[in-house]
mmCIF file of the N, C-alpha and C atoms, coordinates in Angstrom:
data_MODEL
# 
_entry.id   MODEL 
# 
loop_
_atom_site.group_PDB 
_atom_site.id 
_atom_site.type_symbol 
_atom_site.label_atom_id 
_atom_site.label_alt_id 
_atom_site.label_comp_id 
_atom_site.label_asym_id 
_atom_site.label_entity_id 
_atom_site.label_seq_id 
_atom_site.pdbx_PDB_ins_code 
_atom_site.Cartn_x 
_atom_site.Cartn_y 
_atom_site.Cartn_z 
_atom_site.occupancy 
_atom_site.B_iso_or_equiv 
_atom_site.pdbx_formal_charge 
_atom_site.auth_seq_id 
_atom_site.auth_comp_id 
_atom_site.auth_asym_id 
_atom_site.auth_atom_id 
_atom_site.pdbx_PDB_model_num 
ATOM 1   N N  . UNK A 1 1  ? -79.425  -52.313 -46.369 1.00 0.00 ? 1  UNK A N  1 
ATOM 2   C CA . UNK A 1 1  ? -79.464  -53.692 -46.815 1.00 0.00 ? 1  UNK A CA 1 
ATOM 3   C C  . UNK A 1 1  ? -78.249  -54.479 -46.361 1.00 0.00 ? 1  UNK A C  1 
ATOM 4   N N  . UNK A 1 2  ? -77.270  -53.942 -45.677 1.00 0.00 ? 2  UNK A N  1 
ATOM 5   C CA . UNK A 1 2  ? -76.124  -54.764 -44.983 1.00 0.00 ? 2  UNK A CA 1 
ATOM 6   C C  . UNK A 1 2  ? -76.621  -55.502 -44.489 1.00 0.00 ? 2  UNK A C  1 
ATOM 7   N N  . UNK A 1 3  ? -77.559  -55.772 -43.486 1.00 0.00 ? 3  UNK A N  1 
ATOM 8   C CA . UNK A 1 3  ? -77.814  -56.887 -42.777 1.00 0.00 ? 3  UNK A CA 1 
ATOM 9   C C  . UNK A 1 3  ? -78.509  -58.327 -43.446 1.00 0.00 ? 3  UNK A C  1 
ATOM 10  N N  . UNK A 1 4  ? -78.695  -58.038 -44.838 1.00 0.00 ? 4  UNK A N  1 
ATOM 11  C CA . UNK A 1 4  ? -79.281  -59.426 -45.472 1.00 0.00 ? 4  UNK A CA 1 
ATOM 12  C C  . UNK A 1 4  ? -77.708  -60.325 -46.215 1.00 0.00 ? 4  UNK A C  1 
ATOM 13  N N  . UNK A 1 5  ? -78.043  -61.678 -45.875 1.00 0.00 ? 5  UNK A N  1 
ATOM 14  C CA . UNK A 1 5  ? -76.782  -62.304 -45.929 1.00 0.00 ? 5  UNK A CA 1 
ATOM 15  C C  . UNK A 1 5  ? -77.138  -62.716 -47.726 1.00 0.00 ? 5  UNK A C  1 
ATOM 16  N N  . UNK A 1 6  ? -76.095  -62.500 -48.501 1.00 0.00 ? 6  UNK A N  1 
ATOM 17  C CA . UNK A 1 6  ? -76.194  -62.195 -49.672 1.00 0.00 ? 6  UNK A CA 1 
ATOM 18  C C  . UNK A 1 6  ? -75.549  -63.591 -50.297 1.00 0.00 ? 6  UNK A C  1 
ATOM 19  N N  . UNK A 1 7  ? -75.099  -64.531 -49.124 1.00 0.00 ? 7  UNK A N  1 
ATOM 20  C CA . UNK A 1 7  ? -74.033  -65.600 -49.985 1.00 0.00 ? 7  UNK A CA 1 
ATOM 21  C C  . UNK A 1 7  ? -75.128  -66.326 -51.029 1.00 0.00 ? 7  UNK A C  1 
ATOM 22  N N  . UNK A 1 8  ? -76.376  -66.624 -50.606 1.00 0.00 ? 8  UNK A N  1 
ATOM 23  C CA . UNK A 1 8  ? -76.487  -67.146 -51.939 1.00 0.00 ? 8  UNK A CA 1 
ATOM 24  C C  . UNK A 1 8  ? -76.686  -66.791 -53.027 1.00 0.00 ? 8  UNK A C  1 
ATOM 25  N N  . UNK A 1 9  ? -76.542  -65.455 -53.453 1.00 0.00 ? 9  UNK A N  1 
ATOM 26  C CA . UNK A 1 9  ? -76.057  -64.734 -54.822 1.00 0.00 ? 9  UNK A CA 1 
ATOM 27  C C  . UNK A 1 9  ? -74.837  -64.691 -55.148 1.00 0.00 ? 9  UNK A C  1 
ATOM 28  N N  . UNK A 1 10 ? -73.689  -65.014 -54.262 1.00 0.00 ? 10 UNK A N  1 
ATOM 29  C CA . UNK A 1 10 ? -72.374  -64.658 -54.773 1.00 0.00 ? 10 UNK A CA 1 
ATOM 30  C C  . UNK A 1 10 ? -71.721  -65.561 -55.116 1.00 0.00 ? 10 UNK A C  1 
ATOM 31  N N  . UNK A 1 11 ? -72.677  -66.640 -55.705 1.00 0.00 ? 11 UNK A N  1 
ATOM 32  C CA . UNK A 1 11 ? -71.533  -67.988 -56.438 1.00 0.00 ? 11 UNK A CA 1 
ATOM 33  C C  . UNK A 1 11 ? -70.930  -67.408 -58.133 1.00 0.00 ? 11 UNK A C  1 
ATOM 34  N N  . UNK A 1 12 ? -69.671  -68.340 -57.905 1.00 0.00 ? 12 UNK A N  1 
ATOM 35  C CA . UNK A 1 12 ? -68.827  -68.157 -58.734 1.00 0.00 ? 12 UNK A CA 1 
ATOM 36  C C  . UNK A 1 12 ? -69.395  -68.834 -60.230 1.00 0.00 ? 12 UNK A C  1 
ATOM 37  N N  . UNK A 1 13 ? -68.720  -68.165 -61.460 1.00 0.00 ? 13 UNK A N  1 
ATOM 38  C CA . UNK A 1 13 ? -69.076  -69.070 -62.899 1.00 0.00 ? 13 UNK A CA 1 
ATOM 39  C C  . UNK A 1 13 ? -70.483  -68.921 -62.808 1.00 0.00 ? 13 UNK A C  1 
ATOM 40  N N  . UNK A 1 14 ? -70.782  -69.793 -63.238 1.00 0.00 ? 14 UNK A N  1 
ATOM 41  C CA . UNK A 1 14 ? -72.356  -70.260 -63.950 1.00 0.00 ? 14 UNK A CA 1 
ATOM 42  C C  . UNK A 1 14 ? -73.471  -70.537 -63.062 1.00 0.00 ? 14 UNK A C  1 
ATOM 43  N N  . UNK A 1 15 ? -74.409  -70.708 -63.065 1.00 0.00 ? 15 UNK A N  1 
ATOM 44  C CA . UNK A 1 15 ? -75.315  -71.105 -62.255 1.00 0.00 ? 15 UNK A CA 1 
ATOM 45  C C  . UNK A 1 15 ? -76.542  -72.098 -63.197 1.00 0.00 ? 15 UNK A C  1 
ATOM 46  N N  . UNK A 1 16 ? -76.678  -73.096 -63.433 1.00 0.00 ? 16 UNK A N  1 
ATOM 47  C CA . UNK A 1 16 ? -77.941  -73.641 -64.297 1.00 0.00 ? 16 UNK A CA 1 
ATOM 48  C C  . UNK A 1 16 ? -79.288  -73.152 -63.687 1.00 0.00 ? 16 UNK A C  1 
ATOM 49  N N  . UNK A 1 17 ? -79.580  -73.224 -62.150 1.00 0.00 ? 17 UNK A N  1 
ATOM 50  C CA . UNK A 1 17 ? -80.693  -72.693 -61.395 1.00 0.00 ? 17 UNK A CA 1 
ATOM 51  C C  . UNK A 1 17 ? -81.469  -71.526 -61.593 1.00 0.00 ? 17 UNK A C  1 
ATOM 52  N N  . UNK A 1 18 ? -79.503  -70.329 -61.252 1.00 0.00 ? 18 UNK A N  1 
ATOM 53  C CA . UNK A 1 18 ? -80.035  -68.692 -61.726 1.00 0.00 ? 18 UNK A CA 1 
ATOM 54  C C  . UNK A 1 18 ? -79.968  -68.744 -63.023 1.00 0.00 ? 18 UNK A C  1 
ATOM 55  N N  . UNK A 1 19 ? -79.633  -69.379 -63.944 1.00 0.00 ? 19 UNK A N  1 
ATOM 56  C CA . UNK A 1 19 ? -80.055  -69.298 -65.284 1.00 0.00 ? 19 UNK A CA 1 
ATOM 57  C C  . UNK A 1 19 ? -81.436  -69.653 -65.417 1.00 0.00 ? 19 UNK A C  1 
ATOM 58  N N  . UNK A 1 20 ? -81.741  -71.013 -64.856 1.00 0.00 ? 20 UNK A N  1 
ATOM 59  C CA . UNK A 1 20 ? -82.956  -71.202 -65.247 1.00 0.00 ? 20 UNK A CA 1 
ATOM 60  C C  . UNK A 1 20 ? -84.563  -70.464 -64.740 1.00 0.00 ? 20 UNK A C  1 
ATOM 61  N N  . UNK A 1 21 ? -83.935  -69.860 -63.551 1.00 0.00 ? 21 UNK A N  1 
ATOM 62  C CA . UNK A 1 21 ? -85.269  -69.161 -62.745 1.00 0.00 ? 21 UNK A CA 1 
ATOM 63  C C  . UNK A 1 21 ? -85.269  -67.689 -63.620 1.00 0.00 ? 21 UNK A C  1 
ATOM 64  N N  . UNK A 1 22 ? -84.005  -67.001 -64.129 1.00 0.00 ? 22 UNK A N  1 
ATOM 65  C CA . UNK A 1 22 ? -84.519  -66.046 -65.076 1.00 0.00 ? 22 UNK A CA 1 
ATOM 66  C C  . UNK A 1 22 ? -84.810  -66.337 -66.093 1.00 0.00 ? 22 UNK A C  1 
ATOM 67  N N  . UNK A 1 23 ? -84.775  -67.718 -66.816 1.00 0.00 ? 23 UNK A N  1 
ATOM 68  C CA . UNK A 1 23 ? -85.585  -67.587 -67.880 1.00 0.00 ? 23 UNK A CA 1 
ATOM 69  C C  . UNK A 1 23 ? -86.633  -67.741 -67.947 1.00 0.00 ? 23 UNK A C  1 
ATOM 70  N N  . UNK A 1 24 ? -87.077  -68.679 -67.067 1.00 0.00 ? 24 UNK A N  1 
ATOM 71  C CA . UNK A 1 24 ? -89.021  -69.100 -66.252 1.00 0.00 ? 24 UNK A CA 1 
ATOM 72  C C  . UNK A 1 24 ? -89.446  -67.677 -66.233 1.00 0.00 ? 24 UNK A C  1 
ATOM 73  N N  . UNK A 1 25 ? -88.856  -66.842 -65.461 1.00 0.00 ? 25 UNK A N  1 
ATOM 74  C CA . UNK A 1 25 ? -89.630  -65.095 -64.836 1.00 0.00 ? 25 UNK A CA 1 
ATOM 75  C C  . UNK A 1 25 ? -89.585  -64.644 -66.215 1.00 0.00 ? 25 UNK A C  1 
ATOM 76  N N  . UNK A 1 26 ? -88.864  -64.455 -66.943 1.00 0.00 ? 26 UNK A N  1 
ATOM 77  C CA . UNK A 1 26 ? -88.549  -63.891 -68.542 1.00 0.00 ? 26 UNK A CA 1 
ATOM 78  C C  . UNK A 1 26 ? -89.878  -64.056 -69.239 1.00 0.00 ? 26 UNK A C  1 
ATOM 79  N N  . UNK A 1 27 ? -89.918  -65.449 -69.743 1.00 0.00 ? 27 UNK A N  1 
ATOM 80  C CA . UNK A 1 27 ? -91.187  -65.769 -70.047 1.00 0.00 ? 27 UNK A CA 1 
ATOM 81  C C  . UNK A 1 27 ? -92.005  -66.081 -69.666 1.00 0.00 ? 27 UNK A C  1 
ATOM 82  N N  . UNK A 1 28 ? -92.221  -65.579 -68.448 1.00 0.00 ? 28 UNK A N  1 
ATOM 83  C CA . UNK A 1 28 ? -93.629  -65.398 -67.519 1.00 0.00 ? 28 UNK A CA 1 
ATOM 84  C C  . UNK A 1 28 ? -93.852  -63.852 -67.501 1.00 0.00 ? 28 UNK A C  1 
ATOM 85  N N  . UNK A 1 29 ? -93.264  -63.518 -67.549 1.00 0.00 ? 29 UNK A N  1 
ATOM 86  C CA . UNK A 1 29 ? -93.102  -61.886 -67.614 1.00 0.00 ? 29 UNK A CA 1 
ATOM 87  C C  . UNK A 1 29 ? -93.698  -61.594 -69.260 1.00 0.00 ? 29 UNK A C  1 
ATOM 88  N N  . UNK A 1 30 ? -93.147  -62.347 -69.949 1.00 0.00 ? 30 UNK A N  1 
ATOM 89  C CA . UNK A 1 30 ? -93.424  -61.988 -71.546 1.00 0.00 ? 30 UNK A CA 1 
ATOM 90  C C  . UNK A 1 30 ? -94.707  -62.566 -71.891 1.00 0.00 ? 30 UNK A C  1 
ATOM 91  N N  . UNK A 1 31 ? -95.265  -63.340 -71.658 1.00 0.00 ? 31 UNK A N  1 
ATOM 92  C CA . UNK A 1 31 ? -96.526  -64.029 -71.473 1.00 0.00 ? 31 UNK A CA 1 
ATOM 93  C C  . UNK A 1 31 ? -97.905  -63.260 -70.988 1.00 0.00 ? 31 UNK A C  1 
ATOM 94  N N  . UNK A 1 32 ? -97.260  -62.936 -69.738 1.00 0.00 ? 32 UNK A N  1 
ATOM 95  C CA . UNK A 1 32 ? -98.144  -61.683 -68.547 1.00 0.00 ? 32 UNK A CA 1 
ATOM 96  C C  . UNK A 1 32 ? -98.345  -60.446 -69.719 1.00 0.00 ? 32 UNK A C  1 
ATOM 97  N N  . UNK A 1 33 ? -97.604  -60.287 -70.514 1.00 0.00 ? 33 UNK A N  1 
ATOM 98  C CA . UNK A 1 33 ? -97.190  -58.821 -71.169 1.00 0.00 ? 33 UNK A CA 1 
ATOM 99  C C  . UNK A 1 33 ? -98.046  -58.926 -72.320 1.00 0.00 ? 33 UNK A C  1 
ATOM 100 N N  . UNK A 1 34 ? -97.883  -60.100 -73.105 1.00 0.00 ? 34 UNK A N  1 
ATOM 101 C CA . UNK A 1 34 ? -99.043  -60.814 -74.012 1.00 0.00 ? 34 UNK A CA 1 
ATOM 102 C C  . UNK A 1 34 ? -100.190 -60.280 -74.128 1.00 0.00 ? 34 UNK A C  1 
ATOM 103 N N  . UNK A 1 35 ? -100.744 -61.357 -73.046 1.00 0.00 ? 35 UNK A N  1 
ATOM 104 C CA . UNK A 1 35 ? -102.230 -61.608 -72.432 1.00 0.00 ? 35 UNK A CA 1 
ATOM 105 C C  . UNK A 1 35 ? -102.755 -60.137 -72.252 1.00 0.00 ? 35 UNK A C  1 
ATOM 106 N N  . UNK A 1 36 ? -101.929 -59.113 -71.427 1.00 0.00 ? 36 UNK A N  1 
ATOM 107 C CA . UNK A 1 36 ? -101.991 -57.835 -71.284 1.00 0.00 ? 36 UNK A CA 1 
ATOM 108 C C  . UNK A 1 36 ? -102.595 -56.641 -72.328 1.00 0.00 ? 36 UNK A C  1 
ATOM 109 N N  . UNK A 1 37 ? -101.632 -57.023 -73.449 1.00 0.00 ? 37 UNK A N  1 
ATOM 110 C CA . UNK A 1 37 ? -101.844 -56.312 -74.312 1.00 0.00 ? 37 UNK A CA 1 
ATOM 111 C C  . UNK A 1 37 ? -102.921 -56.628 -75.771 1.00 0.00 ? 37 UNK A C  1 
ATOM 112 N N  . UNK A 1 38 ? -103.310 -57.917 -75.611 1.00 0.00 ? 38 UNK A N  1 
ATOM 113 C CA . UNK A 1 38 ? -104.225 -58.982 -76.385 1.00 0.00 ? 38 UNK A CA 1 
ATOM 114 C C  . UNK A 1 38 ? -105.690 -57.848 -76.596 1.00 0.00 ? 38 UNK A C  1 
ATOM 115 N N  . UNK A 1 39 ? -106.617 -58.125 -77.494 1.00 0.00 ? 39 UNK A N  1 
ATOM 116 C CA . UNK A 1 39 ? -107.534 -57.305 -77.430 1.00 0.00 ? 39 UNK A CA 1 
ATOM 117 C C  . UNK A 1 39 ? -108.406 -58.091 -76.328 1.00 0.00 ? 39 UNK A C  1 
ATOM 118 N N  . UNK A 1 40 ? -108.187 -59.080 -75.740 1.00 0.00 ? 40 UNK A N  1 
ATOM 119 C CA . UNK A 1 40 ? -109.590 -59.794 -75.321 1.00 0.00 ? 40 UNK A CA 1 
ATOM 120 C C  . UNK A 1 40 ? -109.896 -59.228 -74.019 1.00 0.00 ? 40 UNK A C  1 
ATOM 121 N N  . UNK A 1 41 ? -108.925 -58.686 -72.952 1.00 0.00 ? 41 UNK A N  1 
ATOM 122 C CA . UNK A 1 41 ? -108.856 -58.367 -71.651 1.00 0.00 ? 41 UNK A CA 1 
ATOM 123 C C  . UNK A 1 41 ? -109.434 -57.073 -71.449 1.00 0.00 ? 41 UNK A C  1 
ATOM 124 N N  . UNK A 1 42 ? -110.224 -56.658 -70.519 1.00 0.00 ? 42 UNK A N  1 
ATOM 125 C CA . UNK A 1 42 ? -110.668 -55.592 -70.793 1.00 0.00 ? 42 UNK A CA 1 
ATOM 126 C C  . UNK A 1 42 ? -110.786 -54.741 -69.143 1.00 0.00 ? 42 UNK A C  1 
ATOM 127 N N  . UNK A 1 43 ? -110.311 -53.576 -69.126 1.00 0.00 ? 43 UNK A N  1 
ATOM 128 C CA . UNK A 1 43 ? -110.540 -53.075 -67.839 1.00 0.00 ? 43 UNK A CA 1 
ATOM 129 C C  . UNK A 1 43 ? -110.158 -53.581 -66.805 1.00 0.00 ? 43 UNK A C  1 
ATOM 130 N N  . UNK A 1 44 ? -110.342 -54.068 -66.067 1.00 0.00 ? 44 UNK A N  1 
ATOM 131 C CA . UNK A 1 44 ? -109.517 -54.315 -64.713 1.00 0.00 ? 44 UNK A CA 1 
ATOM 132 C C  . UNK A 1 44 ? -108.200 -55.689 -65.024 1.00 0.00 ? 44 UNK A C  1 
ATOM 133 N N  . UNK A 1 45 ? -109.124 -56.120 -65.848 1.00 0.00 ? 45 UNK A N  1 
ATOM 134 C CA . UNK A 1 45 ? -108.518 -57.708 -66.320 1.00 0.00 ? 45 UNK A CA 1 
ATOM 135 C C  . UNK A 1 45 ? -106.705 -57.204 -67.250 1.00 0.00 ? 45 UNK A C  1 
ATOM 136 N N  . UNK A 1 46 ? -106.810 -56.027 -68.193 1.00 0.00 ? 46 UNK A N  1 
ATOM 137 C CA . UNK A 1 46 ? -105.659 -56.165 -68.396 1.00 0.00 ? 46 UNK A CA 1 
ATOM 138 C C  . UNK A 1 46 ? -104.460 -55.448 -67.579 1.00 0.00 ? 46 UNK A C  1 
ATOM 139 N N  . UNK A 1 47 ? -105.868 -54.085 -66.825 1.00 0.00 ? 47 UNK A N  1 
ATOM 140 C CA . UNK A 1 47 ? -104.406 -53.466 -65.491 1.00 0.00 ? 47 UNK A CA 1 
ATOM 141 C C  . UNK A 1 47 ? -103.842 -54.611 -65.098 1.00 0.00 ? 47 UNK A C  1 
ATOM 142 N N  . UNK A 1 48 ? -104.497 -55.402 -64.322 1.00 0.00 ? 48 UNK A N  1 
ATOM 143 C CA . UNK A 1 48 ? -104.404 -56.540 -63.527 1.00 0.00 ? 48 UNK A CA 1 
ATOM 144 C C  . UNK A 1 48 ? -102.984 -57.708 -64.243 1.00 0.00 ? 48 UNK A C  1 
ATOM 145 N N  . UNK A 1 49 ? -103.504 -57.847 -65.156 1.00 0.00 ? 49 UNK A N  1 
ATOM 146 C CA . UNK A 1 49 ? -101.912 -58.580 -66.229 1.00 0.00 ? 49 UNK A CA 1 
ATOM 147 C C  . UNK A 1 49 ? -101.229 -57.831 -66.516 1.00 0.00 ? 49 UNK A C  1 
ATOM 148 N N  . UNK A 1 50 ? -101.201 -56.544 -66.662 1.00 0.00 ? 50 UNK A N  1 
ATOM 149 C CA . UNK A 1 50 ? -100.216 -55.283 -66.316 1.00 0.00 ? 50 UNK A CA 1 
ATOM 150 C C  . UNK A 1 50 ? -99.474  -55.027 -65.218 1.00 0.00 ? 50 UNK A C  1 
ATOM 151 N N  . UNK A 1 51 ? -100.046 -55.133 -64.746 1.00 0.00 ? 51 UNK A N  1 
ATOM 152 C CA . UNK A 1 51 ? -99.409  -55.417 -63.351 1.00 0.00 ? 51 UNK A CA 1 
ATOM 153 C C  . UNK A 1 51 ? -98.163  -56.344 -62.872 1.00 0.00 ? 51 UNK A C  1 
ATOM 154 N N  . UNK A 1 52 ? -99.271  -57.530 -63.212 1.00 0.00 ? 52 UNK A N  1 
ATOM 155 C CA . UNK A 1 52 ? -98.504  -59.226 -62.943 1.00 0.00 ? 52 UNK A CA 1 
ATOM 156 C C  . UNK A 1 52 ? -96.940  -58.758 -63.773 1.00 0.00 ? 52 UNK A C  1 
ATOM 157 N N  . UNK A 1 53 ? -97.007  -58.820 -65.186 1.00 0.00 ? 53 UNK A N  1 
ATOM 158 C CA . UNK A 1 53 ? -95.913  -58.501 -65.844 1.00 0.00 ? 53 UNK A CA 1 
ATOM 159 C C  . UNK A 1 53 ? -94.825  -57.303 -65.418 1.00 0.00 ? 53 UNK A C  1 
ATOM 160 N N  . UNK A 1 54 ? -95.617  -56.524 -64.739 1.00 0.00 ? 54 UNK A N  1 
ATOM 161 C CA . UNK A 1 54 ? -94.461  -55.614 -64.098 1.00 0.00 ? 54 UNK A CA 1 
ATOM 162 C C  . UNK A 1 54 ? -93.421  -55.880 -62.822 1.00 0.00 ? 54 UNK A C  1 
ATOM 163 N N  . UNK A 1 55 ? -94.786  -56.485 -61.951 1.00 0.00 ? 55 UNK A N  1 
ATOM 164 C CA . UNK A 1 55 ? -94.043  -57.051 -61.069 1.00 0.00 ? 55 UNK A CA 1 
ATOM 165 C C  . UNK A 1 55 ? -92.850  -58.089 -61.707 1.00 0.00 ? 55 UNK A C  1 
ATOM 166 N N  . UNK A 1 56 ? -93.221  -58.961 -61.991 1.00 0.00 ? 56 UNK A N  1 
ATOM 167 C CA . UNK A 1 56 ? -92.451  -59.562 -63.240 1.00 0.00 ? 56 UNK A CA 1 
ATOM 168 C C  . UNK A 1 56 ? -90.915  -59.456 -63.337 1.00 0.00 ? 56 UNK A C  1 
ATOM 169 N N  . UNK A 1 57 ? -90.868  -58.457 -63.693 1.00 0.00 ? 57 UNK A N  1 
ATOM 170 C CA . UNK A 1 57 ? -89.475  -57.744 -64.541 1.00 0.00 ? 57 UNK A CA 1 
ATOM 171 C C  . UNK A 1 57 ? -88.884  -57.182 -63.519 1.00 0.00 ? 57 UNK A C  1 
ATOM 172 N N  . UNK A 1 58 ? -89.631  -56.182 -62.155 1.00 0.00 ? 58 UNK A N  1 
ATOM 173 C CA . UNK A 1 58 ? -89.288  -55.653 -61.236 1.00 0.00 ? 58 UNK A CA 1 
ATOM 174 C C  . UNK A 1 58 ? -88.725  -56.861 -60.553 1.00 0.00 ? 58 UNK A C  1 
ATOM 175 N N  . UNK A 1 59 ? -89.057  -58.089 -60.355 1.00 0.00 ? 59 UNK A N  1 
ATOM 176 C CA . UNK A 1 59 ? -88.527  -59.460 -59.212 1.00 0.00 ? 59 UNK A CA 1 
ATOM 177 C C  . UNK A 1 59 ? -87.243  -59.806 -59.818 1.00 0.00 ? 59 UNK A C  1 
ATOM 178 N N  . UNK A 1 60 ? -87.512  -59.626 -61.526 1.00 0.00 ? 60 UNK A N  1 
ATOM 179 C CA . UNK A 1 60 ? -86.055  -60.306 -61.518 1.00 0.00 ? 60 UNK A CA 1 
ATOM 180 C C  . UNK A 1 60 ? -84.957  -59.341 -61.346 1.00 0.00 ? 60 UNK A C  1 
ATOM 181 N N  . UNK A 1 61 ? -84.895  -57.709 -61.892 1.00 0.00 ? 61 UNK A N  1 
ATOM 182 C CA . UNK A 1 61 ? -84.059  -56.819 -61.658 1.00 0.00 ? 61 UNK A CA 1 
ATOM 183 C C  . UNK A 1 61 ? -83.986  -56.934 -60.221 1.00 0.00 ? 61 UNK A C  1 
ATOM 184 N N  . UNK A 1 62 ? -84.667  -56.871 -59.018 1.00 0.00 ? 62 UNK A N  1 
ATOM 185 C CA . UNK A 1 62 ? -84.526  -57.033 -57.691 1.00 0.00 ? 62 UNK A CA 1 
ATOM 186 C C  . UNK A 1 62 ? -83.103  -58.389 -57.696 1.00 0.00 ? 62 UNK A C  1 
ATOM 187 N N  . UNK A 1 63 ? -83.270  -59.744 -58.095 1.00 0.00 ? 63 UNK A N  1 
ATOM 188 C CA . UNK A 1 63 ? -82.114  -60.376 -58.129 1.00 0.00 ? 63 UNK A CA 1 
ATOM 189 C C  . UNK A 1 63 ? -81.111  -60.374 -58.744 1.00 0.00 ? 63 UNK A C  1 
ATOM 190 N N  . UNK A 1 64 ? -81.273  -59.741 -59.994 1.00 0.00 ? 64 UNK A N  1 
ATOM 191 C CA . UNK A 1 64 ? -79.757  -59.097 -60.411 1.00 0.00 ? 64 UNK A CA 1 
ATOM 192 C C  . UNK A 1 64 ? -79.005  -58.177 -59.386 1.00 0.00 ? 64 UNK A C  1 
ATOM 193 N N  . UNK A 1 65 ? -79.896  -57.112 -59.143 1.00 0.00 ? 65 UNK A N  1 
ATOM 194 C CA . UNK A 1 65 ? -79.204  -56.257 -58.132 1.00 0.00 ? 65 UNK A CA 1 
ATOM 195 C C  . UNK A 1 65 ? -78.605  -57.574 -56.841 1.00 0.00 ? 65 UNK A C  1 
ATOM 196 N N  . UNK A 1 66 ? -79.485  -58.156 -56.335 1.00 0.00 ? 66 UNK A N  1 
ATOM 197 C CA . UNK A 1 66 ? -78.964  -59.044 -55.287 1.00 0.00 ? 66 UNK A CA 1 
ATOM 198 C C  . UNK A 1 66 ? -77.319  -59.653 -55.521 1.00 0.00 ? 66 UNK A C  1 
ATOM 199 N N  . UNK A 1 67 ? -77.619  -60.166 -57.122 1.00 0.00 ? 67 UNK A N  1 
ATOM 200 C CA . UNK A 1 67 ? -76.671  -61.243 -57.490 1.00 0.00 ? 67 UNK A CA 1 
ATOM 201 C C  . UNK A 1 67 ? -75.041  -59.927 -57.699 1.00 0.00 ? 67 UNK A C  1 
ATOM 202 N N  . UNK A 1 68 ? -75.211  -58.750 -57.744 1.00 0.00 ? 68 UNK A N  1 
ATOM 203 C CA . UNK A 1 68 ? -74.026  -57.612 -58.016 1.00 0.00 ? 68 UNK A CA 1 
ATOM 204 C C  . UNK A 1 68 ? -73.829  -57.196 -56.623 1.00 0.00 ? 68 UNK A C  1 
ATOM 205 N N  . UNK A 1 69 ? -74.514  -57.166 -55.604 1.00 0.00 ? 69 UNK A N  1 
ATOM 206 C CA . UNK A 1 69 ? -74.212  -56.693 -54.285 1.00 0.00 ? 69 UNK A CA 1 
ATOM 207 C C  . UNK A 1 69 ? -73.593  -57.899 -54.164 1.00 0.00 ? 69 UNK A C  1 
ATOM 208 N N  . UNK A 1 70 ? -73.521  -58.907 -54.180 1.00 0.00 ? 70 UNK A N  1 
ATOM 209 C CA . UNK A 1 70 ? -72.856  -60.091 -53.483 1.00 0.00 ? 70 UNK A CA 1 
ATOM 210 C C  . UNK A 1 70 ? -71.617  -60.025 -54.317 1.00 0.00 ? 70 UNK A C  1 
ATOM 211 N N  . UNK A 1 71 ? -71.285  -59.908 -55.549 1.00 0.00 ? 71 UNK A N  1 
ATOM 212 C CA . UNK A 1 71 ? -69.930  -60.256 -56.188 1.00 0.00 ? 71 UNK A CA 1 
ATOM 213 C C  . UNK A 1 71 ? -69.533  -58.803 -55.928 1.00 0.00 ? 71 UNK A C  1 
ATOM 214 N N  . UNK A 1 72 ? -69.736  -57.392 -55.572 1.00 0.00 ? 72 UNK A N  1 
ATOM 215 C CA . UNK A 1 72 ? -69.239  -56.384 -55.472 1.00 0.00 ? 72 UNK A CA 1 
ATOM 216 C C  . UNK A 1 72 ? -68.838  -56.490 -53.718 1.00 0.00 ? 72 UNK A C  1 
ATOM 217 N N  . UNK A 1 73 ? -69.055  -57.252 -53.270 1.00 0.00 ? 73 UNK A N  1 
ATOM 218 C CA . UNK A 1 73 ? -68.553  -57.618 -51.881 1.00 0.00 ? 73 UNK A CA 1 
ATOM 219 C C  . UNK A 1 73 ? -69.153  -57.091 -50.502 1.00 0.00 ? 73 UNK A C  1 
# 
């Protein structure tokens, strides 16, 4: 993964953006997880929002990791 240019994870302080895009995925993720587990979905329909929600959680841990490779240098 050396060759991906990481600067736009490695800003300093705060971010309102990366704050706000993990909280959108958060509760899109928690939503997905919902619907998932709801009695109404049935068979393919809740793998399927099982899924969505995993991916989910997996996209945003993918940019945390991004956002620690960039401040770990």
């Amino acid at each position: 993964m050396s060759d991906i240019d990481l600067t736009a994870f490695g800003f300093q302080g705060t971010s309102p953006l990366w704050d706000g895009v993990h909280t959108q995925l958060e509760l899109f993720e928690q939503a997905e997880t919902a619907m998932a587990l709801d009695i109404q979905p049935q068979g393919e329909t809740r793998a399927y929002l099982a899924g969505k929600a995993a991916a989910l959680g997996e996209f945003r841990e993918h940019l945390k990791s991004l956002r620690r490779q960039a401040m770990d240098g």
